[in-house]
C-alpha positions in Angstrom: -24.2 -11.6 -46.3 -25.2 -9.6 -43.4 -25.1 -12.1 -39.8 -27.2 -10.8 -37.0 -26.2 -10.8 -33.5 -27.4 -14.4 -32.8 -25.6 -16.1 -35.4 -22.0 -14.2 -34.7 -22.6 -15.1 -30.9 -22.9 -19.1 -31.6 -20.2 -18.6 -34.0 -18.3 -16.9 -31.4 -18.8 -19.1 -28.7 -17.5 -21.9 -30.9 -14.0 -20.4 -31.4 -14.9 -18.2 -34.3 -12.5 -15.0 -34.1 -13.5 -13.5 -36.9 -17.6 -13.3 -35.3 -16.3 -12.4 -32.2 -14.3 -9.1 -33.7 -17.7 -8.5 -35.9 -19.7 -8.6 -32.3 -17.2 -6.3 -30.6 -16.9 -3.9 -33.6 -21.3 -3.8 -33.5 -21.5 -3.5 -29.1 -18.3 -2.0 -27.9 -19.3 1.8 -27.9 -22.4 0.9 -26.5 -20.5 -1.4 -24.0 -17.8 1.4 -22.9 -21.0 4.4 -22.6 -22.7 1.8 -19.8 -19.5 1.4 -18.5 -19.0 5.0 -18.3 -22.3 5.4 -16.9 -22.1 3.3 -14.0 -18.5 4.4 -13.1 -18.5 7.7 -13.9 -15.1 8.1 -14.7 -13.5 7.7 -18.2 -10.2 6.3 -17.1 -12.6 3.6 -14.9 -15.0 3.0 -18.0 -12.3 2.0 -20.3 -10.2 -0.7 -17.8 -14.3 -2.3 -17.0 -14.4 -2.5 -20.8 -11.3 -4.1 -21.4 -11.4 -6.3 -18.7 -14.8 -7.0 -19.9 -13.4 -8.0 -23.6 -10.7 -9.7 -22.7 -13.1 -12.3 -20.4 -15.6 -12.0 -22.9 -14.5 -15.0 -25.2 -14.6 -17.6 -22.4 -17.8 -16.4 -21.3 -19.3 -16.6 -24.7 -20.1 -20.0 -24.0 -22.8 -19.3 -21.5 -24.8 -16.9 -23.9 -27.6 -19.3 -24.3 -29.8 -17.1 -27.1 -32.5 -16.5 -24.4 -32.2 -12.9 -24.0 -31.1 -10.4 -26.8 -27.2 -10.4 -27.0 -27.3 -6.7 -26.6 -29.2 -7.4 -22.7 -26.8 -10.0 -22.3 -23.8 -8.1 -22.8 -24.7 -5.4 -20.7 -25.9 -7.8 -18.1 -22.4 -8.6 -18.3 -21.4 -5.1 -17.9 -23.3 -4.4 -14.9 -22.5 -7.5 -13.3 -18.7 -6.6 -13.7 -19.3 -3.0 -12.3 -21.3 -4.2 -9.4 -17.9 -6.6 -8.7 -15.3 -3.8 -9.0 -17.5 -1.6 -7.0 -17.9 -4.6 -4.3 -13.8 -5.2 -4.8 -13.3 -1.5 -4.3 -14.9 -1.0 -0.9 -13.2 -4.2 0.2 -10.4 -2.8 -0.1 -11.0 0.4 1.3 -12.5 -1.6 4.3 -9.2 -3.3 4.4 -7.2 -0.4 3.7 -8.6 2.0 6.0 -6.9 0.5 9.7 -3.8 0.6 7.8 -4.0 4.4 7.3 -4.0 4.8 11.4 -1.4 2.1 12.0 0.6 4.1 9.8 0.3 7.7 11.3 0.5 5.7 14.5 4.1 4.8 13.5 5.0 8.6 11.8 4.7 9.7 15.0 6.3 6.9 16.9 9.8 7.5 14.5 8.8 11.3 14.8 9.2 11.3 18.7 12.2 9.2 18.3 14.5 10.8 16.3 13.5 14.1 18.5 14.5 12.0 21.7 18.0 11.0 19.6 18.5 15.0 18.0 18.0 16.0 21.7 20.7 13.1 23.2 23.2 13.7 20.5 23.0 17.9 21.7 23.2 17.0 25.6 26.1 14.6 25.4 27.8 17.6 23.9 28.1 19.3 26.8 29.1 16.3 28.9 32.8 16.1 29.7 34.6 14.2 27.4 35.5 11.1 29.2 31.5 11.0 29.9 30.9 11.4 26.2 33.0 9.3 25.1 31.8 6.2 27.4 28.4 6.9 26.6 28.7 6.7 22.9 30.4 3.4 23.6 28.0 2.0 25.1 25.0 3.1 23.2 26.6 1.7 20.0 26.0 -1.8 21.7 29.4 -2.2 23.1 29.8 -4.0 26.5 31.0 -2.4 29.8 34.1 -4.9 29.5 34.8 -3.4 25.7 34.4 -0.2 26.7 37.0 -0.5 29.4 39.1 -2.1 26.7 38.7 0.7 24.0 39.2 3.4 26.9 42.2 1.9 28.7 40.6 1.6 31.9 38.8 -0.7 34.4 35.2 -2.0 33.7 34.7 -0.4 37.1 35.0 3.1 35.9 33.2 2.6 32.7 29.9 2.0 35.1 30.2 4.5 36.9 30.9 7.1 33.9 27.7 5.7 32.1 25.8 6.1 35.5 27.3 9.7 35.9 26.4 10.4 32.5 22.8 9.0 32.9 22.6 11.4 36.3 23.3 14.5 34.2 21.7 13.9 31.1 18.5 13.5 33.6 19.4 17.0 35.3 19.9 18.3 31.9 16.8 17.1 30.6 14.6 18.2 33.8 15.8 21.5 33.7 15.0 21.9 29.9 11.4 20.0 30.0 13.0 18.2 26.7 10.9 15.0 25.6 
């Protein structure tokens, strides 16, 4: 005996799994061409289809036989697309400050590792009690350790790292470097 769609969709609604597989097996190509149709992509189509059957059995409950189940359902489809859609350019809205921020900081990490290429090539040609200071220094070590490491006063390590500062400034006027 031969149910029509009325029928499988109260039998559906009530838990039925076996009216609910008849319904999908009778709408689902015409489901997935809509889909299709109002996202124009297939990949896009089929995830709005199967997100729309696999909400589909808690929403069975609110077909109320008004309409014909075939409007229903793709009242249902429409609705969904018109969410993704809405979803979409949220997140594009959202999205879309981040794409700046994130060239923004490219650039940033850009000019900085230029600024450290260019430092680690000048304190090459600083003398090599400059040099040696300065690396000190610059890996966080205090004045006082410094002096330790070196074997000499805390006195001298300042002026070596303001010597070294002097030059490097020289050196980097004279090239233009960044």
């Amino acid at each position: 005996m031969e149910c029509d769609d009325q029928d499988l969709a109260r039998a559906a609604a009530g838990g039925d799994g076996a009216a609910f597989a008849a319904l999908l097996g009778r709408h689902y190509d015409g489901l997935f061409r809509l889909a299709f149709r109002l996202t124009g992509s297939r990949a896009e189509a089929e995830d709005l289809t199967q997100d729309i059957c696999a909400a589909l059995p808690a929403r069975m409950a609110g077909f109320d036989g008004r309409a014909a189940l075939r409007s229903w359902l793709y009242r249902v489809v429409v609705n969904a697309a018109h969410d993704r859609r809405r979803r979409q350019a949220a997140h594009a809205r959202a999205a879309g400050g981040w794409g700046d921020w994130e060239l923004s900081r490219q650039a940033a990490m850009d000019e900085a590792a230029e600024r450290l290429d260019w430092l680690t090539r000048a304190m090459r040609a600083l003398p090599d009690d400059l040099r040696d200071t300065l690396a000190l220094v610059l890996d966080d070590m205090t004045h006082a350790q410094a002096a330790e490491v070196l074997g000499v006063s805390e006195g001298t390590i300042s002026w070596r790292v303001s010597e070294a500062k002097k030059r490097l400034r020289a050196l980097k006027d004279k090239e233009g470097a960044p």
